[in-house]
TORPA-4810 file (N, C-alpha, C, O; in nm, 3 decimals):
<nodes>
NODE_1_1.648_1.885_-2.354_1.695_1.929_-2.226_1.614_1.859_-2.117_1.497_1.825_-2.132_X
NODE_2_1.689_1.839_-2.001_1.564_1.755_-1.872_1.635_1.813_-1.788_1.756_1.828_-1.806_X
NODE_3_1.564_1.861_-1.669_1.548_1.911_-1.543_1.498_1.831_-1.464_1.382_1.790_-1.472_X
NODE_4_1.608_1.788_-1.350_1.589_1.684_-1.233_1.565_1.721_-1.105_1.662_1.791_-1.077_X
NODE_5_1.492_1.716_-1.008_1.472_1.771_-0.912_1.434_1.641_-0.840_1.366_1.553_-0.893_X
NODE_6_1.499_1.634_-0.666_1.516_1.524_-0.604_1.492_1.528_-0.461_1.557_1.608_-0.395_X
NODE_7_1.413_1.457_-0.407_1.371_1.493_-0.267_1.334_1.331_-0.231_1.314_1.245_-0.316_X
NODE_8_1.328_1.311_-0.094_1.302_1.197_-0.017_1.168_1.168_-0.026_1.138_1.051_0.001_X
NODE_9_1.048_1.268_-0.069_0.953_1.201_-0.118_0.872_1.210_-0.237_0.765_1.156_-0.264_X
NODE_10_0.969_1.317_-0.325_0.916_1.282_-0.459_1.040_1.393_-0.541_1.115_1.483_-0.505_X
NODE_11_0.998_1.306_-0.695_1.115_1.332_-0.795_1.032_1.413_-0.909_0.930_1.362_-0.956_X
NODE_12_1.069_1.513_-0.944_1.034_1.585_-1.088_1.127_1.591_-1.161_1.231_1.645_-1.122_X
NODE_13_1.120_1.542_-1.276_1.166_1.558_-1.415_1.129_1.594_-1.532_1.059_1.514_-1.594_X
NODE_14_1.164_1.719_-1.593_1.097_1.806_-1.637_1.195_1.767_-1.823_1.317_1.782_-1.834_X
NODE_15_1.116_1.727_-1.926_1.188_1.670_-2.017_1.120_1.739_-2.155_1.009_1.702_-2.193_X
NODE_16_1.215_1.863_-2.239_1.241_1.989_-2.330_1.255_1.939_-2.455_1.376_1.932_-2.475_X
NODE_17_1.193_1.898_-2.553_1.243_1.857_-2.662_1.278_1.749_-2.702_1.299_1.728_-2.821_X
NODE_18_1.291_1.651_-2.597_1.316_1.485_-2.627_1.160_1.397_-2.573_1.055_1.427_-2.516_X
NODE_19_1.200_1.322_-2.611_1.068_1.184_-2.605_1.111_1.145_-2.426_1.222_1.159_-2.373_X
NODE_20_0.998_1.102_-2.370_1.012_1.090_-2.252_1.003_0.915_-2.257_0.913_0.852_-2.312_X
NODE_21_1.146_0.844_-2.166_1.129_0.708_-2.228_1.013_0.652_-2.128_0.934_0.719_-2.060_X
NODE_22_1.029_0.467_-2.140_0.919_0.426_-2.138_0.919_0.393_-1.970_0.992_0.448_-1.887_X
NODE_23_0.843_0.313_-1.951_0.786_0.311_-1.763_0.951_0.211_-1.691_0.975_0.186_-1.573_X
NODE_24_1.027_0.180_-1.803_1.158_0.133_-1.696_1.244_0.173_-1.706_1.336_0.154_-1.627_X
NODE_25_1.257_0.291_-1.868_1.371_0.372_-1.832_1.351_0.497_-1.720_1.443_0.559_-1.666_X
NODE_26_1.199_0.520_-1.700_1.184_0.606_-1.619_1.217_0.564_-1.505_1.323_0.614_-1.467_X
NODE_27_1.181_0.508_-1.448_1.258_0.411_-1.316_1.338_0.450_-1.261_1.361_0.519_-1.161_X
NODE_28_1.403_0.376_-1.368_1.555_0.408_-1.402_1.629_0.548_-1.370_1.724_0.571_-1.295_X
NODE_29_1.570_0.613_-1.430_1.621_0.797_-1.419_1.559_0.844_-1.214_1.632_0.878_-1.121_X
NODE_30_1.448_0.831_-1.215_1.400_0.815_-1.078_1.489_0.747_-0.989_1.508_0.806_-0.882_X
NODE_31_1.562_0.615_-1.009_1.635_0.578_-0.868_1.803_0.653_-0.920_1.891_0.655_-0.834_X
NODE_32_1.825_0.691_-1.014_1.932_0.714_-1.080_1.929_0.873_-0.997_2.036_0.917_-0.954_X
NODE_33_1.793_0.956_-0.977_1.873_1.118_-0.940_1.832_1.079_-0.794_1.882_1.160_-0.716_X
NODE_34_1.753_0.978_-0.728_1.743_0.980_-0.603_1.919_0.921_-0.502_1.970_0.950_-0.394_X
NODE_35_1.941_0.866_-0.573_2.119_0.757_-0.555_2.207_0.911_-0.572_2.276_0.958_-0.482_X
NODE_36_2.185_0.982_-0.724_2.259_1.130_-0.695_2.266_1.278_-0.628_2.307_1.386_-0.671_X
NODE_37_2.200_1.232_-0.487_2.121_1.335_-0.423_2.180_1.235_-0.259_2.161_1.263_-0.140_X
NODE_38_2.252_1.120_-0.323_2.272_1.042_-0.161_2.142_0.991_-0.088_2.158_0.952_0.028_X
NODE_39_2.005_0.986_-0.148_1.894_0.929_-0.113_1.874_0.795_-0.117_1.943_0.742_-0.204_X
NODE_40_1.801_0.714_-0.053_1.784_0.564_-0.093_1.675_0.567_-0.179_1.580_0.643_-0.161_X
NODE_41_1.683_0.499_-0.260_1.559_0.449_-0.414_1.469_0.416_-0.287_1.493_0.397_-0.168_X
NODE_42_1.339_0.416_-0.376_1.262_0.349_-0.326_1.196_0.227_-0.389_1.189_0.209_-0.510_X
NODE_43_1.154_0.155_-0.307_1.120_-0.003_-0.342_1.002_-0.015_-0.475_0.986_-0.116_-0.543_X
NODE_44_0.941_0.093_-0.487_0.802_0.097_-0.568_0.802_0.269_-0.610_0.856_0.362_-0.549_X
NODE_45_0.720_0.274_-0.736_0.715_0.423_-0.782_0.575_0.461_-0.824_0.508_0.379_-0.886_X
NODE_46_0.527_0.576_-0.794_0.368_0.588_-0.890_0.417_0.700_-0.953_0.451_0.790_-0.876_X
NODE_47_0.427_0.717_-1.047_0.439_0.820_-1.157_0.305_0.866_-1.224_0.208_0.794_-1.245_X
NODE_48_0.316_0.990_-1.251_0.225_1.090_-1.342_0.305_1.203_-1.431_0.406_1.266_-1.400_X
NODE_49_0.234_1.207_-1.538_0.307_1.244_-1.717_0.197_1.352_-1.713_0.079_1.324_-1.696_X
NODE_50_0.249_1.489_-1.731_0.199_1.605_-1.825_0.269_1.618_-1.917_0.391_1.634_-1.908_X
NODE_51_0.200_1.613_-2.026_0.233_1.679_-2.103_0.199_1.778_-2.218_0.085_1.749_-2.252_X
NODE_52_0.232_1.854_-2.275_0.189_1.946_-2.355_0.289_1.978_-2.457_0.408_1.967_-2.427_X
NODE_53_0.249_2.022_-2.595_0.368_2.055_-2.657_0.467_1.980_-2.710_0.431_1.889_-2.785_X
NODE_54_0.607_1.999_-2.686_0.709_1.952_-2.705_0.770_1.880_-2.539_0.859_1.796_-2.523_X
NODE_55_0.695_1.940_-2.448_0.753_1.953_-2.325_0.644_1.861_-2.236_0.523_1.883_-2.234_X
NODE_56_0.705_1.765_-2.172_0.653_1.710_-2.082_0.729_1.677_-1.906_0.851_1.674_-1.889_X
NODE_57_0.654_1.660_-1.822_0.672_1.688_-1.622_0.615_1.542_-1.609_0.503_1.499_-1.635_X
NODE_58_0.761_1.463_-1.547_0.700_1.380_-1.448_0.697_1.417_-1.336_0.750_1.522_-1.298_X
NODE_59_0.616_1.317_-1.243_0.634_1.371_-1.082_0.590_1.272_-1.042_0.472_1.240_-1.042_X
NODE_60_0.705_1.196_-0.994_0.675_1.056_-0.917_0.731_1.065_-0.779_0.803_1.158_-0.741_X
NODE_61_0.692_0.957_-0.701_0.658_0.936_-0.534_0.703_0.818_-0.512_0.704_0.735_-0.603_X
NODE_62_0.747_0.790_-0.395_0.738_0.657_-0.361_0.566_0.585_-0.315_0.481_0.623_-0.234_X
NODE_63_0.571_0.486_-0.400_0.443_0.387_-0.395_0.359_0.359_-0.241_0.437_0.336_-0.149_X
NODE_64_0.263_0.358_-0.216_0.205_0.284_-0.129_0.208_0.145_-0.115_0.132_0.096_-0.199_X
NODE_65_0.267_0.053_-0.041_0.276_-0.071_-0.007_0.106_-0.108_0.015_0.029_-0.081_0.107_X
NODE_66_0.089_-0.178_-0.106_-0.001_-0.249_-0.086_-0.059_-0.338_-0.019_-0.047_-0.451_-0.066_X
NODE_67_-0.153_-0.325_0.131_-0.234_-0.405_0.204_-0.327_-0.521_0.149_-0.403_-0.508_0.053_X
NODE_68_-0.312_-0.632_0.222_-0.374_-0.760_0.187_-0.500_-0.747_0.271_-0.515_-0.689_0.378_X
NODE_69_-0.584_-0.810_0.198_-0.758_-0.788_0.242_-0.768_-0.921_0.256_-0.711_-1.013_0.199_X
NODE_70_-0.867_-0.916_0.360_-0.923_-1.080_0.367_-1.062_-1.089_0.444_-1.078_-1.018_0.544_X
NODE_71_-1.157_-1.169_0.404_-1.281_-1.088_0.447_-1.339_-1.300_0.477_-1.335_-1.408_0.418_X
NODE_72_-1.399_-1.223_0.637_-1.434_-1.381_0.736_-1.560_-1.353_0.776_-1.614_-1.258_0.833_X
NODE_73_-1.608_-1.500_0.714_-1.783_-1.486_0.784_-1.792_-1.442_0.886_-1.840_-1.330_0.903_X
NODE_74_-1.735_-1.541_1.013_-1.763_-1.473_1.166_-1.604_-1.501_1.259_-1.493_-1.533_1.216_X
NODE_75_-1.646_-1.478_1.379_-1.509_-1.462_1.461_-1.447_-1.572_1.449_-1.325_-1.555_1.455_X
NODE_76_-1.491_-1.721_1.428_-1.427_-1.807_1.455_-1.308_-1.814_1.368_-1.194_-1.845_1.401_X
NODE_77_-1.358_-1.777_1.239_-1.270_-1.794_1.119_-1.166_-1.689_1.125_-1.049_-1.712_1.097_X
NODE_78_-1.218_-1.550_1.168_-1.101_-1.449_1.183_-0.994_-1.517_1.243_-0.886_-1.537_1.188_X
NODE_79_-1.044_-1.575_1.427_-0.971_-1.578_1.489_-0.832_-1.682_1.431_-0.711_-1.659_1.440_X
NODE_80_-0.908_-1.810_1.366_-0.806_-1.857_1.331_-0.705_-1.861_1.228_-0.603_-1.929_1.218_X
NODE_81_-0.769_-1.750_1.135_-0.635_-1.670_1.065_-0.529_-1.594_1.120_-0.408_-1.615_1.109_X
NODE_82_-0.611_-1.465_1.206_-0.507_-1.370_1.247_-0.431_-1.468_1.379_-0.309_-1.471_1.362_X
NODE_83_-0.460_-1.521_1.461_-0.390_-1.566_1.576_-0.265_-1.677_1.539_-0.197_-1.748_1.613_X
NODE_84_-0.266_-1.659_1.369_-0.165_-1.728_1.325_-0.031_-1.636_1.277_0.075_-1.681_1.233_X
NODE_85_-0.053_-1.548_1.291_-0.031_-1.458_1.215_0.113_-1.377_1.318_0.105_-1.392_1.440_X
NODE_86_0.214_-1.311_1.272_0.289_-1.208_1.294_0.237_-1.099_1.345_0.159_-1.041_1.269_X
NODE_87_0.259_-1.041_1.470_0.224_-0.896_1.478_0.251_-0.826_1.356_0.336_-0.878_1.283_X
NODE_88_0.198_-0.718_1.316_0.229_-0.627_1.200_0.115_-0.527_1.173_0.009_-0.538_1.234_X
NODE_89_0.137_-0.429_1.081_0.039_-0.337_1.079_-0.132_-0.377_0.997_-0.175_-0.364_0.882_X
NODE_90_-0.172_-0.412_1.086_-0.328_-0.447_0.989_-0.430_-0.375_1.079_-0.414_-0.293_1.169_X
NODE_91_-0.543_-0.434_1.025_-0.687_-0.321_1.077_-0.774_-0.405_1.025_-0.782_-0.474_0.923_X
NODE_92_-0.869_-0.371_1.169_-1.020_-0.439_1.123_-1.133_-0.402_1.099_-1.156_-0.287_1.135_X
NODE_93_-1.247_-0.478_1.033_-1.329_-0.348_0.965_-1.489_-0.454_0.986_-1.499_-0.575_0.967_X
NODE_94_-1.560_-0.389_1.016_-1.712_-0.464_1.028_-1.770_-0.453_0.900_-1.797_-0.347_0.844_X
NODE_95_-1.791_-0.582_0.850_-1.839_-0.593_0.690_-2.004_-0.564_0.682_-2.079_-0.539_0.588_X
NODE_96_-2.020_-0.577_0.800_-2.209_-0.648_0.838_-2.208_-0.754_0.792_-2.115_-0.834_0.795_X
NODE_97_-2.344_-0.771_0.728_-2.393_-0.920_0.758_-2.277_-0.995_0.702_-2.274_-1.116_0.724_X
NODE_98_-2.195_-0.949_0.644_-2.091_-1.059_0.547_-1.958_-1.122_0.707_-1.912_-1.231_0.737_X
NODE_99_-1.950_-1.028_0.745_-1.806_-1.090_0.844_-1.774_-0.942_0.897_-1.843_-0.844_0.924_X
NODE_100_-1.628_-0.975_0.898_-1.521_-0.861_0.931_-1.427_-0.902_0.794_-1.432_-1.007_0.731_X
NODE_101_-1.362_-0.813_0.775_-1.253_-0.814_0.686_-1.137_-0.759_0.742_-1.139_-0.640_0.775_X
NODE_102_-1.000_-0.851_0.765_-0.943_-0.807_0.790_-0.764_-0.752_0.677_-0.697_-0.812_0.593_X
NODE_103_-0.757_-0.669_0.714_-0.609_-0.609_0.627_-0.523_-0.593_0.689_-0.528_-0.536_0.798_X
NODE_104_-0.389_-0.651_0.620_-0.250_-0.647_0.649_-0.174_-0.622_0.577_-0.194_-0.635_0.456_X
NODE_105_-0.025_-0.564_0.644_0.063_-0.576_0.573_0.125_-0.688_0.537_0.109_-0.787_0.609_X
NODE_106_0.219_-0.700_0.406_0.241_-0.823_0.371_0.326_-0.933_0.472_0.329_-1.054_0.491_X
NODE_107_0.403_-0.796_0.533_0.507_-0.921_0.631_0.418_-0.954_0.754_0.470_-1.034_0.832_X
NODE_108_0.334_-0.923_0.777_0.209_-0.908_0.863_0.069_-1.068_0.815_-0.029_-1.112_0.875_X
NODE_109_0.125_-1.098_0.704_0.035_-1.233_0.700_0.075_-1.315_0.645_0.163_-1.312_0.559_X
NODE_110_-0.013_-1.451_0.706_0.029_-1.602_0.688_-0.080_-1.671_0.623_-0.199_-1.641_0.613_X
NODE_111_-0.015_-1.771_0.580_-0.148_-1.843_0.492_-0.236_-1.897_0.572_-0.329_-1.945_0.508_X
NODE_112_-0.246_-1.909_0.678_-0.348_-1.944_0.753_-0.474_-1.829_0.756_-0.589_-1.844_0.797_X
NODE_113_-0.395_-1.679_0.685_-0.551_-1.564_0.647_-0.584_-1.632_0.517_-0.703_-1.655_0.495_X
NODE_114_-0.499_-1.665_0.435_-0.620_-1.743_0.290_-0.660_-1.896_0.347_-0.744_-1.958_0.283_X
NODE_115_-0.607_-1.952_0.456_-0.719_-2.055_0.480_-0.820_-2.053_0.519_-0.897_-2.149_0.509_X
NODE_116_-0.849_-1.939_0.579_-0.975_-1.934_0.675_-1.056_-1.816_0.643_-1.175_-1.792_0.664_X
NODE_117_-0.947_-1.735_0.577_-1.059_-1.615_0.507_-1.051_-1.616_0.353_-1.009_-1.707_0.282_X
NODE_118_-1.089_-1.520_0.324_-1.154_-1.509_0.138_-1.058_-1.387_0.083_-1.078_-1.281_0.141_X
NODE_119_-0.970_-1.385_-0.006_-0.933_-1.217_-0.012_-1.024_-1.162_-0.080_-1.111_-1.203_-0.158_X
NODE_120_-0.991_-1.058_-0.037_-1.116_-0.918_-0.051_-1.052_-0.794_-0.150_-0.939_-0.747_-0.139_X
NODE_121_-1.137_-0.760_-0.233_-1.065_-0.691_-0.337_-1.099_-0.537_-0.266_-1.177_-0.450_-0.304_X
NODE_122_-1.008_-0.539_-0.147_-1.000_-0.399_-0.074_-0.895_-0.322_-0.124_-0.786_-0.368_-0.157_X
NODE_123_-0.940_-0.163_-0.133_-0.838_-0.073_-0.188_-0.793_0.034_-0.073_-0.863_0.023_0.027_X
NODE_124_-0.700_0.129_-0.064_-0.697_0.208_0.053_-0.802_0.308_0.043_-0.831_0.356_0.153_X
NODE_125_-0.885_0.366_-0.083_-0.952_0.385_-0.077_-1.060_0.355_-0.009_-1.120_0.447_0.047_X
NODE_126_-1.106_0.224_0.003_-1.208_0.145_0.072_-1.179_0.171_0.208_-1.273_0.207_0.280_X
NODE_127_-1.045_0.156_0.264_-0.992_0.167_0.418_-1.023_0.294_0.425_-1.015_0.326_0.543_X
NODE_128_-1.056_0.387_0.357_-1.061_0.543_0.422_-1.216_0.588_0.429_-1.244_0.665_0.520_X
NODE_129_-1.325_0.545_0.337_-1.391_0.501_0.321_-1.494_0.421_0.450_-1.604_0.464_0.483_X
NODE_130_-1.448_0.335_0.490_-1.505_0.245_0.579_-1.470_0.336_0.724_-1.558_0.349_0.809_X
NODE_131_-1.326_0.400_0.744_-1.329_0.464_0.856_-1.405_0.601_0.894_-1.439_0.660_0.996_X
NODE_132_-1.415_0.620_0.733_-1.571_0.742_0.829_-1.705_0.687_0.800_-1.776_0.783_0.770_X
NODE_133_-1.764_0.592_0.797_-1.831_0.535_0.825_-1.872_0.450_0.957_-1.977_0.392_0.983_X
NODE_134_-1.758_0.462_1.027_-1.716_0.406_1.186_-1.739_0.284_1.135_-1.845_0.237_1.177_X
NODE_135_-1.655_0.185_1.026_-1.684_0.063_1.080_-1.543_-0.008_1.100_-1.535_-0.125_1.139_X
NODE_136_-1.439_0.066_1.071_-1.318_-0.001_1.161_-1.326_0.000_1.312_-1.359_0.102_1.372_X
NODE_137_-1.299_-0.098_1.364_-1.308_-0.177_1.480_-1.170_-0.184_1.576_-1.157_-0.171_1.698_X
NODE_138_-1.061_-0.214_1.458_-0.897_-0.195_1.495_-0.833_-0.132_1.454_-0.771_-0.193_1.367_X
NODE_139_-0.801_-0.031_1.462_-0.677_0.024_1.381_-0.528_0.028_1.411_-0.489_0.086_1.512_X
NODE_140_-0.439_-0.033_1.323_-0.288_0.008_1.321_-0.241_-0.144_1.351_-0.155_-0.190_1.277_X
NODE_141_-0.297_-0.228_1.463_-0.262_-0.302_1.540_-0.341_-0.458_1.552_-0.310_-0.545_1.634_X
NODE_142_-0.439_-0.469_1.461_-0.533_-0.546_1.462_-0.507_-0.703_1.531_-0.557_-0.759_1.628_X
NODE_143_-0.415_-0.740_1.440_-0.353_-0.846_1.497_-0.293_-0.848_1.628_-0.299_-0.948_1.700_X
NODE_144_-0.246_-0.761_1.653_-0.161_-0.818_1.823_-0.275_-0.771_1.865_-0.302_-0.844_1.961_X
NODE_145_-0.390_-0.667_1.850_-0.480_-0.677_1.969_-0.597_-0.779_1.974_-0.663_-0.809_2.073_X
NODE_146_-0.609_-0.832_1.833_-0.660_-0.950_1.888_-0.595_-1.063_1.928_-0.671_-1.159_1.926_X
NODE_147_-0.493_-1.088_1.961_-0.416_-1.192_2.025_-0.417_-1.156_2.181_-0.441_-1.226_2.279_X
NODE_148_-0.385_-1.031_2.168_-0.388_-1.003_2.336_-0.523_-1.039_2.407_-0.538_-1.074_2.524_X
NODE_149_-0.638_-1.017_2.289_-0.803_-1.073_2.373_-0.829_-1.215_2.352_-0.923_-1.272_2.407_X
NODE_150_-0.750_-1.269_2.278_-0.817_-1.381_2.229_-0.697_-1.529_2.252_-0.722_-1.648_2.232_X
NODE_151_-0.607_-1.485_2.284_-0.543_-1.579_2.314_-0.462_-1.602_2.437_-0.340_-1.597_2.426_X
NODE_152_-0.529_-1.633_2.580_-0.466_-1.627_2.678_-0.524_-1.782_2.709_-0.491_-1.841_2.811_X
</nodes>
């Protein structure tokens, strides 16, 4: 027996006596009751499996879009990554002695951030992390506000 339950930001499927299939038929069932509910799929999924028994609960979400890290000795090098760059959602973060590191979204960067910076094996963890620590510098907007200071 399986029990489907469907919402715009997360899906439970509750599965009685059968084998729960594997990470693409699940997917699968996930954009399959979100499409039967008139919802749009979403682009990415994080799923989590209880189980016990005979009986096992998924409960998956739509994914976090993963932010690009990129971490610059000093301003010069920032500047000439991000001022290449698309407005889009990124943020900046004071590394200390190492640089700044800056993060974007993907439609938000150009290869001119891996020419001039390093990627940085930043997690959102790390971004939440670093902001109570006060060392973000930009938030939301990084890029257009440094264009607005830095390029007139």
């Amino acid at each position: 027996m399986r029990t489907v339950q469907a919402a715009a930001t997360a899906v439970s499927i509750w599965f009685s006596g059968e084998d729960v299939p594997d990470r693409p038929g699940l997917l699968a069932l996930v954009r399959q009751a979100l499409t039967d509910r008139g919802l749009t799929p979403w682009p990415d999924v994080e799923a989590e499996c209880f189980a016990a028994g005979g009986d096992a609960l998924i409960i998956a979400r739509p994914a976090a879009r993963q932010r690009l890290a990129f971490a610059f000795p000093e301003l010069e090098s920032l500047l000439a990554g991000a001022l290449a760059c698309p407005d889009g959602p990124s943020s900046l973060y004071d590394a200390g002695a190492d640089g700044y590191i800056l993060t974007a979204a993907p439609e938000a960067a150009s290869p001119a951030l891996r020419a001039w910076g390093t990627p940085a094996g930043v997690t959102a963890d790390w971004e939440v992390h670093a902001r109570e620590q006060g060392r973000c510098l930009m938030d939301g907007a990084a890029i257009s506000e440094l264009k607005r200071w830095f390029s007139r």
